[in-house]
N, C-alpha and C positions, 0 to 999 in steps of 0.2 A: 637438728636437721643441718644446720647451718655446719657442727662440727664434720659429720657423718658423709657430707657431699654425695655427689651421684644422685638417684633415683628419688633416696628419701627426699633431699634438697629439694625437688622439684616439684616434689609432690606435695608437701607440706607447702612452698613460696604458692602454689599454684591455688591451692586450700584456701592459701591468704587472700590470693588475689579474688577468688569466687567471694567472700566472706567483704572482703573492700568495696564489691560492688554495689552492695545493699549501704543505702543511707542508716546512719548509728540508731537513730528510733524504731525507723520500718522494722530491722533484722532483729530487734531486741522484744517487738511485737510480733513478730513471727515466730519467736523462741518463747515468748508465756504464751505464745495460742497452743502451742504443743506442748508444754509443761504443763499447763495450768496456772492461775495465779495463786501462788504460793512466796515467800518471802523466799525461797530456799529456789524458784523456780527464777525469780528476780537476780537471785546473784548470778544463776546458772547464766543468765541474757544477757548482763552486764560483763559479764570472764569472757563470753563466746563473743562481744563485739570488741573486745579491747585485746584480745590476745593478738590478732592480725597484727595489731601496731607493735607488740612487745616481739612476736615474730621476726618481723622487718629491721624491726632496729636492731635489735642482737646478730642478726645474721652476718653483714660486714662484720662487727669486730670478733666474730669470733672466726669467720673466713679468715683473717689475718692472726688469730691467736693459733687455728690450729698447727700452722706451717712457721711458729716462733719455737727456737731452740731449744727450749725447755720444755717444750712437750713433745719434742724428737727425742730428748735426753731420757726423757718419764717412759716413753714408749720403748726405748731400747734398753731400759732395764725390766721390761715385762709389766710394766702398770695396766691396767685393764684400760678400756675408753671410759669405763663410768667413776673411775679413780682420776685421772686427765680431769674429765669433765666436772668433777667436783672440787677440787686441789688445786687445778691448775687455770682452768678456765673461767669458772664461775667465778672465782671472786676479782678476776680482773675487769669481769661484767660486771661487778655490785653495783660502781657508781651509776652506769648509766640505767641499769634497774632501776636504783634509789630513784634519781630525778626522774626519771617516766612514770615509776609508780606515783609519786608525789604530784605531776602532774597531769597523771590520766585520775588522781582523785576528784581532783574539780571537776572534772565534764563528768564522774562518773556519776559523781553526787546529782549533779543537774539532771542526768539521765531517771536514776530513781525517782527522784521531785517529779519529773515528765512521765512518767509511769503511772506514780501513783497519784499524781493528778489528773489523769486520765482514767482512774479507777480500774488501774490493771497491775498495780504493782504491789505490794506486801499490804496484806488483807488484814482489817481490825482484827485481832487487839492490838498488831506489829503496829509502832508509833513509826508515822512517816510528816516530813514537813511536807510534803506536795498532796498529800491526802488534806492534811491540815490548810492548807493554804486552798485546796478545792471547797473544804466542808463550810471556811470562811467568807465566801463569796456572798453565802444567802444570808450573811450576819454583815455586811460592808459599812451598813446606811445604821446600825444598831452599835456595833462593836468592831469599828476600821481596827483598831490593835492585834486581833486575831490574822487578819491578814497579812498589816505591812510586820508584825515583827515573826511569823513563818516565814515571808520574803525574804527579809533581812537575815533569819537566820540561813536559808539556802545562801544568800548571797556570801556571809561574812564567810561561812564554812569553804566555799568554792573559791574564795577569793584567798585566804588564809594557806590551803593548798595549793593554787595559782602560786602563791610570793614564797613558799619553802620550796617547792620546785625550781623557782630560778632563782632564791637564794645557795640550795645546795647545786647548782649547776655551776651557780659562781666561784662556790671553793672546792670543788672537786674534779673541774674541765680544769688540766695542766696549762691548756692554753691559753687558758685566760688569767693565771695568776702572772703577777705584773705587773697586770695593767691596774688602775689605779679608775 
């Protein structure tokens, strides 16, 4: 959209903006009421509330990628837009891909755990720690180990994703190498 400008641009930012206005749980529970709970219905809720962000952020640099010299050059030798957009564009996006992917993994995981700890997210036999950390609660006073190490593993998993997100933002933002 972002390359494309005009109508699509606006209509896709605008997409985003309807899709921003729902809180991340509500709109992900709105999406398995109309799926179904299914694990496959789960992802579908989890792509549909994170894509607005991957939207947002890619649109600046690539508003500025598509009006750079080398895709004027690509375009005046008859390169198609979906040859540009792959060749030319997309992998000057990678990094910032890589670190947002890396970092919408933490919240995303947290997301599923809050799913399926609410008994709406990927349905036995699919192994989920927030089912397991729910199924734990009526075992707390018998067997705490079922709970705090599900906890822990949501946490370590979220928190492991959290530190390689701004570890790779550390060596892959230009602007930041340098600094010490």
């Amino acid at each position: 959209a972002g390359y494309k400008g005009g109508w699509t641009d606006r209509v896709v930012m605008r997409l985003a903006d309807v899709l921003f206005a729902f809180p991340i749980i509500l709109l992900a529970i709105g999406v398995i009421a109309v799926l179904g709970t299914t694990t496959v219905s789960t992802i579908i809720a989890i792509a549909v509330v994170y894509s607005p962000i991957f939207a947002r952020l890619l649109r600046g640099p690539t508003l500025v990628l598509r009006s750079a010299d080398y895709v004027y050059a690509a375009r005046s030798y008859g390169a198609s837009d979906l040859r540009i957009l792959f060749r030319h564009i997309a992998p000057n996006l990678a990094s910032v891909i890589l670190v947002q992917a890396s970092l919408s993994l933490s919240t995303a995981i947290l997301l599923e755990a809050s799913l399926s700890f609410l008994g709406i997210g990927a349905q036995p036999p699919a192994p989920s720690l927030g089912r397991m950390l729910s199924e734990a609660r009526d075992y707390m006073s018998l067997a705490p180990w079922v709970g705090v190490f599900s906890g822990l593993a949501i946490l370590l998993a979220s928190l492991g994703f959290n530190l390689l997100g701004d570890g790779l933002r550390d060596q892959l933002d230009p602007r930041l190498r340098g600094i010490d």
